[in-house]
C-alpha positions in Angstrom: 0.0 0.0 0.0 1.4 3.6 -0.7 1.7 6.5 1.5 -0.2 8.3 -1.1 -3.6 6.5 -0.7 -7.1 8.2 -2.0 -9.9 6.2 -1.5 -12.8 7.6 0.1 -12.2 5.2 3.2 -8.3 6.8 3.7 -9.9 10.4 3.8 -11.2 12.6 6.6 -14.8 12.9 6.6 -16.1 16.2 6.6 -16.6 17.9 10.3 -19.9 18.0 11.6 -20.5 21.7 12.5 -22.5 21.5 15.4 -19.8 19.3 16.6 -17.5 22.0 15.8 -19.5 24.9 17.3 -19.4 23.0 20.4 -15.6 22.2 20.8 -15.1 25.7 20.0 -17.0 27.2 22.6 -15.0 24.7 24.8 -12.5 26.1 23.5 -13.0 29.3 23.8 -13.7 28.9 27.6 -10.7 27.4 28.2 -8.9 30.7 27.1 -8.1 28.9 23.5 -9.2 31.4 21.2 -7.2 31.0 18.7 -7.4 26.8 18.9 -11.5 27.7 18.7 -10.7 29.5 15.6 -9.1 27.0 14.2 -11.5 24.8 14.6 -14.1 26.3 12.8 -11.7 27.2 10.0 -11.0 23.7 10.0 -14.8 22.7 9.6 -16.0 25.5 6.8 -12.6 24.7 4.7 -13.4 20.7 5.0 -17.2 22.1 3.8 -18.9 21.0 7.3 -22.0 19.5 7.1 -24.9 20.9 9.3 -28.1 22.8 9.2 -28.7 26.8 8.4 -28.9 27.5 12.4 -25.6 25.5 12.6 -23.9 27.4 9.8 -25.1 30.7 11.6 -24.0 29.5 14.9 -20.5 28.9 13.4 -20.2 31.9 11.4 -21.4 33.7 14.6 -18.8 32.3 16.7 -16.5 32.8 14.3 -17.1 36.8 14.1 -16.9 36.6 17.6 -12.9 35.1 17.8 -12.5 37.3 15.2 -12.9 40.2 17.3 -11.3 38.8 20.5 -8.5 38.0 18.7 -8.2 41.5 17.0 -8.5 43.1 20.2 -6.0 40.5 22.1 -3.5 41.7 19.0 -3.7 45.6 20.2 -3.4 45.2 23.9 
């Protein structure tokens, strides 16, 4: 078998994104802003599966780090 292997089986499936939401906020709580961010990043750039209210609850949260992070950056 090669170290280059493609099949569906051999790849990541994509992240759920309530899943994601909810290891962010954990994140996030743990003083991990930047690991939450990540996380989310993680799930829209692997196209996460999930509902509308879970794609607004991400892209909310998302905004959010955004913003904590920006203001981390100039303190």
């Amino acid at each position: 078998m090669s170290g280059d292997d493609t099949s569906p089986a051999s790849r990541p499936s994509p992240l759920d994104l309530t899943l994601a939401v909810a290891h962010a906020r954990a994140l996030r709580a743990a003083g991990e802003p930047r690991r939450a961010a990540a996380v989310l990043d993680a799930a829209f750039g692997g196209e996460g599966r999930g509902s509308e209210r879970a794609r607004r609850d991400a892209l909310v949260l998302r905004a959010q780090l955004a913003l904590e992070l920006r203001g981390a950056g100039r303190a």
